[in-house]
Structures are given as C-alpha cells and as structure tokens.
N, C-alpha and C positions, 0 to 999 in steps of 0.2 A: 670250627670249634667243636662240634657236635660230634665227628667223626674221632678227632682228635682224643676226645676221652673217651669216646665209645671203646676204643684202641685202649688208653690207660686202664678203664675200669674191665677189659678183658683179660690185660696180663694181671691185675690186682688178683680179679676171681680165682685165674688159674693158680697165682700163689698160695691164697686161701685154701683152694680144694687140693692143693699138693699136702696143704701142711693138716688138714683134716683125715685125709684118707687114710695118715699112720698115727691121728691122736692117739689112738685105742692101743696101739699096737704094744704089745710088752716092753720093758726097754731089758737091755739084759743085765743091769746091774741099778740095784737102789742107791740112790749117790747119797742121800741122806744117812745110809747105814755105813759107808764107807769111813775108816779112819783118814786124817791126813795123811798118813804114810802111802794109803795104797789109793788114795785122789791123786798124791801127785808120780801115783804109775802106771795113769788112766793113758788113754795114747792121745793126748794131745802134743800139738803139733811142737815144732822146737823152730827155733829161725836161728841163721847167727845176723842177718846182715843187718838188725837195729841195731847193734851195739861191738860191732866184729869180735862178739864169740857167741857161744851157741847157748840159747834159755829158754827158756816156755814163752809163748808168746803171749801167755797173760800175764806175763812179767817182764816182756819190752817195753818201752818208752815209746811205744806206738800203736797206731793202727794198723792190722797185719791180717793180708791174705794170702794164705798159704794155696797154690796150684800144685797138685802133685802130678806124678806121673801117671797113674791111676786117670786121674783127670784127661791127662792129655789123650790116654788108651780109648776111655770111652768114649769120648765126645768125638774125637778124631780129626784133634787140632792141627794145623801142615804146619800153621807159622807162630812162632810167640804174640804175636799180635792178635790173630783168631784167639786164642786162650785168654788175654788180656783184656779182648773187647767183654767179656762174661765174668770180669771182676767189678766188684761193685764198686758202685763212682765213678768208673773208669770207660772211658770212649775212645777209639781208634779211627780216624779217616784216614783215606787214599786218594792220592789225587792220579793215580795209574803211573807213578813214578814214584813214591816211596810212601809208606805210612807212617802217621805221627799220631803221638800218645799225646791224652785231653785226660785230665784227672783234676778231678772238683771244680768243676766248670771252667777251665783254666786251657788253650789251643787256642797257642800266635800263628797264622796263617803263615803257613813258610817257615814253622819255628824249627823242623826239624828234630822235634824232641829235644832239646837242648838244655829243657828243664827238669829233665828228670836222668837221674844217675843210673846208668846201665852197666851193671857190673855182672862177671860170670868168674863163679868162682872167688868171689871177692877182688876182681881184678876189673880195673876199669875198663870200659871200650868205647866210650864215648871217645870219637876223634879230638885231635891237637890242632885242630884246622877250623871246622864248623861246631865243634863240640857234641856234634849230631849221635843219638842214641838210635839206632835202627834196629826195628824189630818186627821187618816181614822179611820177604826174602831175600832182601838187601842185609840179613844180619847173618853173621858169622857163625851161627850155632844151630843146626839140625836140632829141630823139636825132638827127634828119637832119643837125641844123646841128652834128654835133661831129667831128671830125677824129681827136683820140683824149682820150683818160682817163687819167688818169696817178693811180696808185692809191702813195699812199707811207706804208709803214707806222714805225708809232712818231711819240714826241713832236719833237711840230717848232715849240714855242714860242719855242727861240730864234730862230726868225726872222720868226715868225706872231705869238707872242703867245696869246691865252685859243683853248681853242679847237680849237686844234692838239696836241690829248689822244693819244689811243689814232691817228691820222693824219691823212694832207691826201688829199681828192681834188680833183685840180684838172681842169677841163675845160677842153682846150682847140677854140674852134670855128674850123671854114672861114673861109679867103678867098674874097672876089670867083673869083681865076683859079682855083680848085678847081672852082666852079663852070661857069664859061665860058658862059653863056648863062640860058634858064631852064629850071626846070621846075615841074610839076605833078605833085602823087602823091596818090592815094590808098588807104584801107585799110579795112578792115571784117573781124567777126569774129563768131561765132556767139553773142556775149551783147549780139549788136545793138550793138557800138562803130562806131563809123566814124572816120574820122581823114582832113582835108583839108587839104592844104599847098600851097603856091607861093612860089617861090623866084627868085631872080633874084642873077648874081653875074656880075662882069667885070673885067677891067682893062684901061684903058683907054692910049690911045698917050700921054698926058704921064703915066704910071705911078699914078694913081685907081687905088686897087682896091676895089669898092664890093660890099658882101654885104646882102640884105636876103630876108628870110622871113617871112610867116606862116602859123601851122594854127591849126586848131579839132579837139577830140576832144568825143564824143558817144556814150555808151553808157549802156543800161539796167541794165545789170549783171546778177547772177544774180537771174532771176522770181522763185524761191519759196527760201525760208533755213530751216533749224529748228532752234531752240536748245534743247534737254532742259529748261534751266534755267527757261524761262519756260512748260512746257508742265502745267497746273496739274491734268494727272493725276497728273504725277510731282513736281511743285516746289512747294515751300510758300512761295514768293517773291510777295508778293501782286499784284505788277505782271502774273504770270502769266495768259496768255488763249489765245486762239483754237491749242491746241493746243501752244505756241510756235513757231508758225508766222508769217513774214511774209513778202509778196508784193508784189513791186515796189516795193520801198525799196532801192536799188542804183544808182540812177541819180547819174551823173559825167557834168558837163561843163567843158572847162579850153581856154583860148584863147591863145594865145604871139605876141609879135612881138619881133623880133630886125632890129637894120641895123646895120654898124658900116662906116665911111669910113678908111684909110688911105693916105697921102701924103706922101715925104720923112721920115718920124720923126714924122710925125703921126699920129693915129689918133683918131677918136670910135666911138661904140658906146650903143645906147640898148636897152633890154629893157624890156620891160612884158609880165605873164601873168597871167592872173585864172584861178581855180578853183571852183566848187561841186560839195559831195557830202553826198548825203544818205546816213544814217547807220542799218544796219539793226540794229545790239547793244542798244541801249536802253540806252548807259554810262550812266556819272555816274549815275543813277538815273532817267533819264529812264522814260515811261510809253513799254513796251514797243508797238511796233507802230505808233507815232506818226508818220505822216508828215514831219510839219514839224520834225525833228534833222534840221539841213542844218546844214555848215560852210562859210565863203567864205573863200579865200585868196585874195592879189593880191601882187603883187613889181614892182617894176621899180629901174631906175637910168640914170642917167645919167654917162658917163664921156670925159673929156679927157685923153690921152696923150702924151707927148714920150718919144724916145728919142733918142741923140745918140752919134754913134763919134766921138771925136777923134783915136783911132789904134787900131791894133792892140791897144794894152796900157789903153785907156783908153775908159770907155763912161759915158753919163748916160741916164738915164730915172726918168722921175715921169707920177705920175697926178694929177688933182681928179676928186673923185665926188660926187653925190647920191641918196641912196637912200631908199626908199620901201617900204614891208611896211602889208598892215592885213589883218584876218583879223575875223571875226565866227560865232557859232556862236549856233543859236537850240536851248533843251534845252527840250521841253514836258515838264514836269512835273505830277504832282499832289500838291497839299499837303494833299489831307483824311487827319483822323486817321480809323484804324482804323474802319472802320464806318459813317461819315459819307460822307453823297452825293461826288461826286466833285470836287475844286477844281483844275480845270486852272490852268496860269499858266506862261507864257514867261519862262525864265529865260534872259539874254542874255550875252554874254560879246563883247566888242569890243576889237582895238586897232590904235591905228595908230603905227607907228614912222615916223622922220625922220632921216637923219644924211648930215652931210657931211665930207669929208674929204680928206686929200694925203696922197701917200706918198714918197717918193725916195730913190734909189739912185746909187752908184757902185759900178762893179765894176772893178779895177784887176788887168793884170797883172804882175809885179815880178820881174825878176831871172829872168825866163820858167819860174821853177820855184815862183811865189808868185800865187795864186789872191785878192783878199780884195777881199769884199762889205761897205758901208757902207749905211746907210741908216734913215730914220726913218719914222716914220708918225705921222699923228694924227689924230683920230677924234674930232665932238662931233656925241652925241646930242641934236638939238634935239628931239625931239618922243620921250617916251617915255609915251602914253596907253594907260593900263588902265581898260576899264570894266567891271562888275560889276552886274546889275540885274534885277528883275523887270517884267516889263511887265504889271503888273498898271494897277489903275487907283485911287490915284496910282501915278506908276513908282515903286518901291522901290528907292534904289542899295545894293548892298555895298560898292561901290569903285568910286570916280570919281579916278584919279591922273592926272598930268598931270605926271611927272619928265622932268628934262633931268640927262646925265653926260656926261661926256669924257673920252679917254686917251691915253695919251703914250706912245710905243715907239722905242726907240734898236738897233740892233743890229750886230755886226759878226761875221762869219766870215772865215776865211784857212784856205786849203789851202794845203797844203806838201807838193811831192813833192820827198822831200828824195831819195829815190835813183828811177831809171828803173823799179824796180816797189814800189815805200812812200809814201805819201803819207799825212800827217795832217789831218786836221781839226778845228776848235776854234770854236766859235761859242757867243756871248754874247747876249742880247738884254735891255734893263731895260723894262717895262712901269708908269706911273705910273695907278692910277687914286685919283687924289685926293679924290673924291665919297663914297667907300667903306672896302675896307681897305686904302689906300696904295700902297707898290710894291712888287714881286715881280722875280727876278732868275732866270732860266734858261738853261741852258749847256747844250750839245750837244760829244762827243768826239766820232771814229771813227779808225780804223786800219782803211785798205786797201791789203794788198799782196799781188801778182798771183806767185806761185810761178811760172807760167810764164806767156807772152804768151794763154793761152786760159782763166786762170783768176781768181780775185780771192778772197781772203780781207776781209770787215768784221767789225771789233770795233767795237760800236758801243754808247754810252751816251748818254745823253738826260733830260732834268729837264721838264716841262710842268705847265703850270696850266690850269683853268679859271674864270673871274671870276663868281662869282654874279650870275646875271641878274635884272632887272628884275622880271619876273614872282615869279620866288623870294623878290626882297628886299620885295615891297609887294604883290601879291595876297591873300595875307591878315595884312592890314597890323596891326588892333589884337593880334591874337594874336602877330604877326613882331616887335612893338616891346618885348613881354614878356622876348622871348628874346635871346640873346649874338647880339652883331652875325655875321651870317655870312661865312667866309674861303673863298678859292679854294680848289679841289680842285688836289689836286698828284698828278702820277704820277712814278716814276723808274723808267724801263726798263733794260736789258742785252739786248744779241745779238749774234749772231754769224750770220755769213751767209757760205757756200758758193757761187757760182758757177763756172761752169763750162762752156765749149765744146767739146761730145765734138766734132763738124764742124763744118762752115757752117751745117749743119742740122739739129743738136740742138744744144739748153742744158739742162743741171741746177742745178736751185736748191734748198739746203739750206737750212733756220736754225732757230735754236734759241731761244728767246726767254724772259725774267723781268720781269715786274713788279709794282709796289707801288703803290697809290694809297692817301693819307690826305686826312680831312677829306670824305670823300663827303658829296656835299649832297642829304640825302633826307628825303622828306617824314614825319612825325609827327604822333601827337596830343598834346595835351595833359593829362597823365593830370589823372583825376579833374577833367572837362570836360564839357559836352555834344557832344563832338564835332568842338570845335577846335581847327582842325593846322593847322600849321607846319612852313617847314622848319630843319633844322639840322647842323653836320657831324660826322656820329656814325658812319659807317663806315670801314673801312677793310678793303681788297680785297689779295690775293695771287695772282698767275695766274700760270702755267708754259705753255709749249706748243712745239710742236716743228713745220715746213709741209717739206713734198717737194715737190718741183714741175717734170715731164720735159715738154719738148716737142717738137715738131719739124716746122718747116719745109722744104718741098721745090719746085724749080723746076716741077715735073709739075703742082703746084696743088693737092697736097695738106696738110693742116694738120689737128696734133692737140694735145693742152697736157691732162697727168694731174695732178692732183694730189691731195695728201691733207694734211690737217691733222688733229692730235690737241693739244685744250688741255685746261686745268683751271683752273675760277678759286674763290676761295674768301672768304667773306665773316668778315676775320680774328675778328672777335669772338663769333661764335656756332662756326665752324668749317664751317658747312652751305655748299655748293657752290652757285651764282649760280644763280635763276631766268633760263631764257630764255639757256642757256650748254652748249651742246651739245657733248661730250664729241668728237663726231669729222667731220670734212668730208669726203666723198672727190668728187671731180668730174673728169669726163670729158666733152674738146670734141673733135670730128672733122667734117672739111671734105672735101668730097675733087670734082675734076669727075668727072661721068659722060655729059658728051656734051662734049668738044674744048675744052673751058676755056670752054663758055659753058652750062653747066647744073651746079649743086652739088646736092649731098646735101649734109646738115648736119644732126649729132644730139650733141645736150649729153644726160648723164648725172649728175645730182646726188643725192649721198647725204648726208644729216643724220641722228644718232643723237639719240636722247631729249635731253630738256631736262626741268627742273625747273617746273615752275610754282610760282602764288605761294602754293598751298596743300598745297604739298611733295610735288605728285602729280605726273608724268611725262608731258610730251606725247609724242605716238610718235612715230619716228626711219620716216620716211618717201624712197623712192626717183623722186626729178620725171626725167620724159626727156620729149624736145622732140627733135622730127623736123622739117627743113623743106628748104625747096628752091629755087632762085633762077637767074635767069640773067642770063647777062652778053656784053653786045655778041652775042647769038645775032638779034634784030633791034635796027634804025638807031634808035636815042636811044628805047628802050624797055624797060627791065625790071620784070620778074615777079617776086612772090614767095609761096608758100603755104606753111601750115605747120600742123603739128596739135603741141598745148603743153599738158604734161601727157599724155603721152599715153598712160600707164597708168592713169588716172584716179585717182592717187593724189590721197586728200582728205586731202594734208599741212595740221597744225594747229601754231599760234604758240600761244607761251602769251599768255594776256592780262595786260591790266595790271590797278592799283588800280583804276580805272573800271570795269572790265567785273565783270557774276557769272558769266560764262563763264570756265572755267580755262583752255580750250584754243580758239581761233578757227579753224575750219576755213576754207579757201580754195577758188579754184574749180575746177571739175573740169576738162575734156578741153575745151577750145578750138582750135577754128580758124580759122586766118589768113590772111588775102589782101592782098596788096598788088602795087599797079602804078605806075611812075613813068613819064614821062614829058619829055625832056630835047629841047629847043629850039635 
C-alpha cells in the first residue's frame, strides 16, 4: 500500500511541478480583453465525430480528446493504442496477441474492444464478425498516415447505432497537400522490429489531392518469456514443461496499404492490412510451447463519397462501401487422456466477413440559431462465415456457418442555441435489425452553457446499445439454440463536464461521470454439462468516476497535458468490483525544444493502480515512463527520432482473460527506438 502511493503521490508532484514551472510564464494573448469574435478564432480544437459534422469541441455533446499529429511526432507513438494509453481515462492491455481499449473503468477480459466504435474517416471498422475495434498493430491504419484522433467519450448510439457503448474513436488521416511530395521512413527497435514505409501525397493544379502509403512491420518479439503457471516444478497444470519457459514465440508481421483520391466533393479511398502473430500463453488450452498458435488478421475496404454545399445553411453528403475482414487462428492441441501417449491435432478457427452499405446525410442550418443533422444508414452483411474444425484426418467441423443479416438506422439531431451562451441538444436515432431482436430506439440530451466567453458548462445524457454479434449468436450454436434468444446490451450514462480557458495557453477539464449497463452479454456454462457454454444476458454493471485534466500550450514550443482519473465499476449482482478495472489513472505528457525549435525532449509518465483479476487476486499498479527525442527542420527534408520506452523497466502486468491460466500477463521491458524519415 505504501509503495503503491509512494508511486501516485510522485506522478501528482511531477504534475504539479510541470504546471508550476510555466505559471509565470507570459501567455501571448489576454483572453479577458479578447472580443467574442476573435475567442472564437482562438485555435481550438474542431471534432466532427460527436455529432458527424465538424464544431468546436466546447460545443459537442461530449467529452473530447483531441490527439494530433504533432502528438504523435513527438512522443513517437508506432501504434494507435501507444497514443491512446496517454488519454485520460483511458487504458490499454495486451495480452501478446491483440490490444483491448479499457475506458472509465470499463475492460471485459476477451472483450476485444467491441464497446467502443472505431471509425477512420467516419467509416466504421469495427468487424461484422466479432464486432472487434483493433488498435495496435492488428489495426488497418499506419500511425504516420493519421492527422489526429478524436477520442469522444460516452454513448453515441444515437447517431452510430451498436457499438458506440462506452465511445467513438474516430481517426482522421492526411491529405495529399499535408504531404506535398514523398517520403521514406524507417524504424527499428531492440526486440529486432523494424517498420518500412513510403509515402507519396500532392495536389495537383486542377485541385486532385492524391494520398497514397505503404509499410511493412517485422519483429521478433521478446526471445525468451516465463510463465510460473506452466513451469512443472511449481504447476500441477499438465501442459506444463521446459521450466515454463518459451523462446522465440513472439514473432509479428503486419503490412498496410492505404490511397484515397479527392476532387470537387468527390473522394475514393481504399485500405487493405494483413497481420500475423504467433502466440506465446498457450490460451484456449493450447499445448504450451507450441510453435504453430499463429493468429491471421486481414481488413480492408473500399469507399465512394459525395459531399455537396448548396449554400451556407445547406450541405449533402453520402458514402457506398465495401468491406471485407477474415481472420484465422491455428490452436495445436493435445487430446490424449491422462496418461496416454500424446495426440496432437490442429484445431482451427476461421472467418471471413463481407458487407456492403450507404450512408447519407443533411446537415441544415435554420434560423442561424438551429443546428439539425438528418441521416440514414444501411448495412447488409452478405457474408457472415464461421468456421470451427479439427484438422485432423477426416477434418472434424464444430461449426461450419455461413449467415447473412442486415440493418436499418434513421437518425436526427438539432442544436438550438436558443440564447448567445446555452444551447441544447436532442438527438434521436431508430436502428432496425430484423434477422434478430428487432428495433431499439436511442436518444442523446446535452446542455451547454458558457458562464463566460472562456468557459462551458455540459449536462449530458445518453442511452446506447450493443447488437449481439455473429459470433455470440452461433459459435456455439447447439448449446446457443437451447437458450433465450439473446438481446442488446444497453448503457445509460450521466455527466457533467467543466471546461475552461485559464489563457491562450492553458485549459482545464473537469467531469464527473454515472453509469448503468443491463443485459451484459457474457459467456457461461451450462450447469450440469460437460462443459458447455454459451453465452447470455445475465449482468449488469454500475460505475461511478470522476477525470481532471490541465494543460498547457506555449509559443516557445513547449507542451504538457496532466491528468488524473479515479473510477469504480461494480458488477450489480454479486457487488464484487470489475476484473481488469483499475481504481486510478494519473498520466503525465511533456514536450519541450532543447536546441531552437528543432530538437525536443519528450517524456510521458503513466500511472495505473491494481486491478482485479479473474480469480479475485490483484495485478500490481505499476509506473511506464517513455523518454524520447526528435528533430524538426534542424536538416533539409530529414528527421530523427529515438527513444528508450519503458524506461524504468517496469514489467507492468494486464490481467488475463477466460483463455489464459495466467492471472496476470506481463509485458515488455525497456525498449529502444529509432526512427528516420526522409521527405522529397
């Protein structure tokens, strides 16, 4: 316990003395003497994805953290997930096969991100299959090609639909003239990764702006791993061997291509990324040590745009998409009983999703104090293939599916600034899905109003669902048909949010936050069975939490951003507190030049306290700090970057999920990083 806040009361101090050392400092503009006109030409930040069009974000219906790209330069984030762990509130584990986003104490072991909406570009990418939002290197978008992140918390299904649970993150990437020419980067790191990119963007004299990328990532991962659990002087687990020690089972390779064309209100865009990782835990019950647990992800799509101004008060735009997701996992197994020579056998797990769709929008302004979004969407999964098998010899299927579904979505919002600092908001959205349990209806309030030109008060309320996916409704199908059809997960939040402009060059962000989710859909057995589960909606969740959040911006080139979160989530019908729900966040970013605006220092500070695992024993609350360095225009179309991550060599540990006999997954130690680009 001692050490424990020894640890919180050091990242506290370091906040404090970040946000002391530039009390003094000038700010370069007096915001008290500013008009409204020219407050609101102060640079803050713009979002479109609270409300799908673009506003100040002290004037969404949300709590909103903007990641820019700037961000991503300095710090010298590789994957959306690295940049994500250093937003406040927000947590990321790994379990050395994929990462999954934890946001306000809120991380279902195995959940696969599936609660929160991953959108790029405003285009969904959350699969048709698992509904999974990936966002390390399993995700489809090179950190190079993104512009910024727009991190929006609370439920956003009235205008997303399933999905948009616990938030939205939406990424938005580069144009062509962000670009202006090309380039070349590459990267490398002491667990033998490397990462090679080329890039190319322009626009052109009839107004083309053309962006196109791709990379390759390639690492070995950590050489040698040791699990307690499997080390058969201490574990009675019979899979247990060579000490539970495994060695070079880490290896990751993932490839990304990205182009997209805009012209006049036109725009195409095409993504395709493919992933392998083999897999060193020995889940699911695989035989411990096994080489061949590899998992393959793939993603791409294809998307046609239209946008259309007819005037000032009057805008159209729609999309057609096609999307594409397949993923396959090979689990070596042994099935001999107890005692009997050994019976290896590949068990396989495949699938491929398919869907196409249209979306479309008007956004109309009325009476120039009337804000209101129209717009529908529709979605038909043509290909929803599950397969299930051993490759033995004959194959053996469990599960050979081959479903097709589709969904209907209506929505409408209206803001109303009925006085020069109140404005409300009301948004409605109906989602029909027909194939299953029907239609669902979800509304969004807020109340935002500004006490003075540098500040905003949000009351905000929110209703969201999520639709039982594919895999839940028919992976284990003879058992799934036994049981009561399964209904969406619902959440209903409450918050309240503080913003605030001490200068030009700090913001404070308060809020307070409540919520409720019923109907959780989690997986079970079936009593008095041999062991088969299913899943069904038997939980239901209560969380509380409270985020601070100081920063501060300065002309000189320095930049800091503290924050701290404290939640509580609680699982209503036992009363026992969420595995994988860490009671405190504290996180500290600092930027600063140390040679003339073209060489930075850069050191992130994150603190997480204990979490619960799934056998009600406590992973430790561990402190990550990351040092790096970079430069900018110090030489002609060249920058540097290195960095050591981790750099206390804290062996911070996630709790695991159902799959693993690990309670606790440690991660990797003390890494360093290189990177050089190259601009044309």
């Amino acid at each position: 316990m001692l050490l424990r806040n020894l640890k919180l009361h050091c990242i506290c101090a370091a906040v404090l003395a970040a946000s002391a050392a530039h009390a003094n400092e000038p700010a370069t503009d007096d915001l008290g003497a500013l008009s409204l006109e020219q407050l609101m030409q102060m640079d803050v930040n713009l979002v479109y994805g609270a409300s799908r069009y673009q506003q100040r974000v002290t004037d969404a219906p949300a709590s909103i953290t903007i990641v820019t790209a700037d961000d991503i330069r300095r710090f010298g984030y590789t994957t959306t997930a690295e940049a994500l762990r250093n937003v406040r509130g927000m947590y990321v584990t790994n379990d050395r096969n994929y990462s999954y986003v934890g946001m306000r104490g809120f991380l279902r072991p195995g959940d696969y991100s599936t609660r929160v909406l991953l959108l790029v570009d405003g285009h969904r990418l959350n699969d048709n299959i698992y509904d999974s939002a990936a966002v390390g290197r399993e995700m489809m978008i090179d950190i190079d090609w993104i512009e910024r992140i727009e991190v929006i918390r609370g439920p956003s299904s009235s205008i997303y639909g399933s999905s948009a649970f616990l938030g939205v993150i939406n990424v938005v990437t580069k144009h062509g003239a962000q670009i202006n020419g090309a380039q070349i980067a590459a990267e490398g790191d002491t667990l033998d990764g490397y990462t090679a990119r080329a890039t190319y963007g322009n626009t052109f004299d009839n107004g083309l702006d053309w962006f196109v990328s791709g990379s390759h990532y390639s690492s070995d991962g950590e050489e040698r791993l040791y699990y307690p659990e499997f080390d058969e002087r201490i574990s009675a687990d019979p899979r247990a061997r060579n000490h539970g020690v495994v060695t070079g089972m880490d290896d990751e390779d993932a490839s990304k291509f990205f182009t997209s064309v805009r012209y006049n209100g036109f725009a195409a865009s095409a993504y395709y990324s493919e992933r392998i990782k083999q897999v060193p835990t020995a889940a699911f019950g695989t035989i411990f040590g096994d080489p061949d647990f590899r998992n393959f992800d793939s993603r791409g799509y294809f998307e046609l745009a239209y946008t259309h101004t007819f005037n000032d008060a009057l805008n159209l735009k729609g999309r057609a998409f096609y999307d594409y997701s397949e993923y396959w996992g090979t689990f070596p197994t042994d099935y001999a009983e107890e005692g009997a020579p050994p019976d290896r056998v590949i068990y396989r797990d495949e699938t491929i999703g398919e869907w196409v769709g249209t979306e479309w929008q008007i956004n109309a302004t009325l009476a120039e104090r009337y804000t209101l979004a129209v717009g529908t969407e529709y979605r038909a999964n043509t290909r929803e293939k599950q397969i299930a098998m051993d490759l033995s010899d004959p194959i053996y299927f469990y599960l050979d599916k081959d479903s097709t579904s589709a969904v209907f979505g209506v929505f409408a919002q209206v803001e109303a600034n009925v006085r020069d600092n109140l404005s409300f908001t009301a948004g409605l959205r109906y989602d029909d899905y027909n194939d299953s349990f029907g239609g669902t209806l979800n509304p969004r309030l807020a109340m935002i109003y500004h006490p003075t030109e540098l500040s905003a008060v949000k009351a905000l309320f929110g209703d969201a669902f999520r639709a039982p996916n594919p895999y839940e409704r028919y992976y284990y199908q003879e058992t799934q048909l036994t049981q009561e059809a399964l209904e969406p997960e619902t959440i209903r939040t409450y918050e309240l949010v503080y913003e605030q402009f001490l200068s030009s060059t700090h913001r404070l962000n308060l809020s307070a936050y409540a919520y409720d989710i019923e109907d959780l859909i989690t997986q079970r057995e079936v009593p008095d069975s041999d062991g088969d589960i299913y899943f069904a909606n038997v939980e239901a969740v209560r969380a509380r939490g409270v985020e601070a959040e100081l920063e501060g911006k300065y002309d000189s080139g320095w930049l800091w951003r503290a924050s701290i979160a404290a939640q509580r989530s609680k699982d209503e019908s036992t009363g026992l507190e969420l595995s994988m729900s860490p009671h405190r966040l504290a996180k500290l970013s600092a930027s600063a030049p140390i040679y003339a605006k073209q060489v930075y220092a850069n050191l992130e500070l994150q603190y997480q306290s204990e979490a619960y695992t799934l056998i009600r024993t406590r992973s430790p609350d561990f402190v990550l700090a990351n040092l790096s360095f970079n430069t900018r225009d110090l030489w002609n179309g060249v920058e540097l970057s290195v960095g050591v991550y981790n750099l206390l060599n804290a062996r911070d540990a996630f709790a695991g999920a159902e799959e693993h006999a690990q309670a606790v997954l440690t991660q990797d130690g003390r890494t360093y990083r290189g990177k050089f680009t190259v601009r044309f």
